[in-house]
C-alpha positions in Angstrom: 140.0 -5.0 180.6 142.6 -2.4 181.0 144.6 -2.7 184.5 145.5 0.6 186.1 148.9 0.5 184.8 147.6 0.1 181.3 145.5 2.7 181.9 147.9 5.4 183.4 150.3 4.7 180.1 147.3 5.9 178.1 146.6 8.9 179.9 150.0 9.7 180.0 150.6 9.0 175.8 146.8 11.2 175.5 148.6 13.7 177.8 151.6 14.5 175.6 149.8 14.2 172.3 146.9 17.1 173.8 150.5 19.0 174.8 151.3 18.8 170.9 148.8 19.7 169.6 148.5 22.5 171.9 152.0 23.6 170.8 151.0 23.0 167.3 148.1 25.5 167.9 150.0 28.0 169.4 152.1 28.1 166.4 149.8 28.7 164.3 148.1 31.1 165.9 151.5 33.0 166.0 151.9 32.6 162.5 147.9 33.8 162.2 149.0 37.0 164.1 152.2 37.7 162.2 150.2 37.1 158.7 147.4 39.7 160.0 150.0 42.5 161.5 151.7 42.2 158.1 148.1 42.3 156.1 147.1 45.1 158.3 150.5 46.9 157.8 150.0 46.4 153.9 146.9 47.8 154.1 147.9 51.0 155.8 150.8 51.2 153.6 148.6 51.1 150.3 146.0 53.5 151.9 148.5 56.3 152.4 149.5 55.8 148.6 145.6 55.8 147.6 145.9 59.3 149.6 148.9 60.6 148.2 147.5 59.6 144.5 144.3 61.2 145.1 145.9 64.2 146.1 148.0 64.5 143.6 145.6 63.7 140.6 142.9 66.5 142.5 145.7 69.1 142.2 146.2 67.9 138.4 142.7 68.3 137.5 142.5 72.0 139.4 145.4 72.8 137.1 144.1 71.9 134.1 141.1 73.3 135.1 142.8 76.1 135.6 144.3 76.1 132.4 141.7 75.3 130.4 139.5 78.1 132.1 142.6 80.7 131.2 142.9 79.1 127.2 138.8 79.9 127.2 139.5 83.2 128.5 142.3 84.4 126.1 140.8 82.5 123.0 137.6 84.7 124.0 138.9 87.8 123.8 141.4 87.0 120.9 138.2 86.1 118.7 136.7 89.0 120.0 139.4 91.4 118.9 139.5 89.7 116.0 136.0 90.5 115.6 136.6 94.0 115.9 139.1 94.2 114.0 137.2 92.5 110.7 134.0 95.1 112.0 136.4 97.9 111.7 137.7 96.7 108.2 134.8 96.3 107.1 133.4 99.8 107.9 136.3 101.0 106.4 135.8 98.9 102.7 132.1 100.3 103.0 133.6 104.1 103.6 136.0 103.7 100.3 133.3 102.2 98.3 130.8 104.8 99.0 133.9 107.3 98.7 134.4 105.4 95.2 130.9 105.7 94.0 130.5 109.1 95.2 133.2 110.3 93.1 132.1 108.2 90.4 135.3 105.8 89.7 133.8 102.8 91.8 134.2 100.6 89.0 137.3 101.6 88.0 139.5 100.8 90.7 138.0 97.4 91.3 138.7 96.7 87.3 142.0 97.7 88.4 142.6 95.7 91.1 141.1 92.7 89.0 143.9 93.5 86.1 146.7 93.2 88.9 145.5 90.0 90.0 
């Protein structure tokens, strides 16, 4: 059996190693604290850049958009003038020839043309 000095030096020795590990754990948890500030900082920090790069790729796309939308337009009416321009041409071939034919040289000036070539 244990006499009551025996006993108190137990206590005691239980005492200081519960105080240690209480220590211990209050480290940690500091260190648990720090890690999370600096996770939760981080996090912030790559959620503002997430921002800023969808922001910036939003007002890329609208610009191409943009562009693309402008190309379309001008390449519309480009072919469209170019359109008119062949319509017009063409009208004006089909005025000569029947000029041509109704003179009666149609055949001449294209065997003309064909000698030049």
């Amino acid at each position: 059996m244990l006499g009551m000095k025996d006993l108190k030096k137990e206590l005691s020795e239980m005492k200081e190693e519960m105080k240690s590990m209480s220590r211990e754990i209050s480290n940690l948890s500091e260190k648990v604290i720090t890690i999370s500030e600096q996770i939760s900082a981080s996090i912030d920090k790559m959620s503002n850049i997430l921002n800023e790069t969808n922001k910036t790729i939003k007002e890329s796309l609208e610009l191409t958009s943009q562009s693309i939308l402008k190309m379309s337009e001008t390449f519309s009416k480009s072919l469209e003038d170019a359109l008119k321009n062949m319509q017009e041409m063409k009208v004006q071939i089909d005025a000569r020839d029947t000029v041509l034919r109704s003179l009666g040289i149609d055949g001449l000036i294209s065997d003309l043309f064909k000698k030049k070539r």
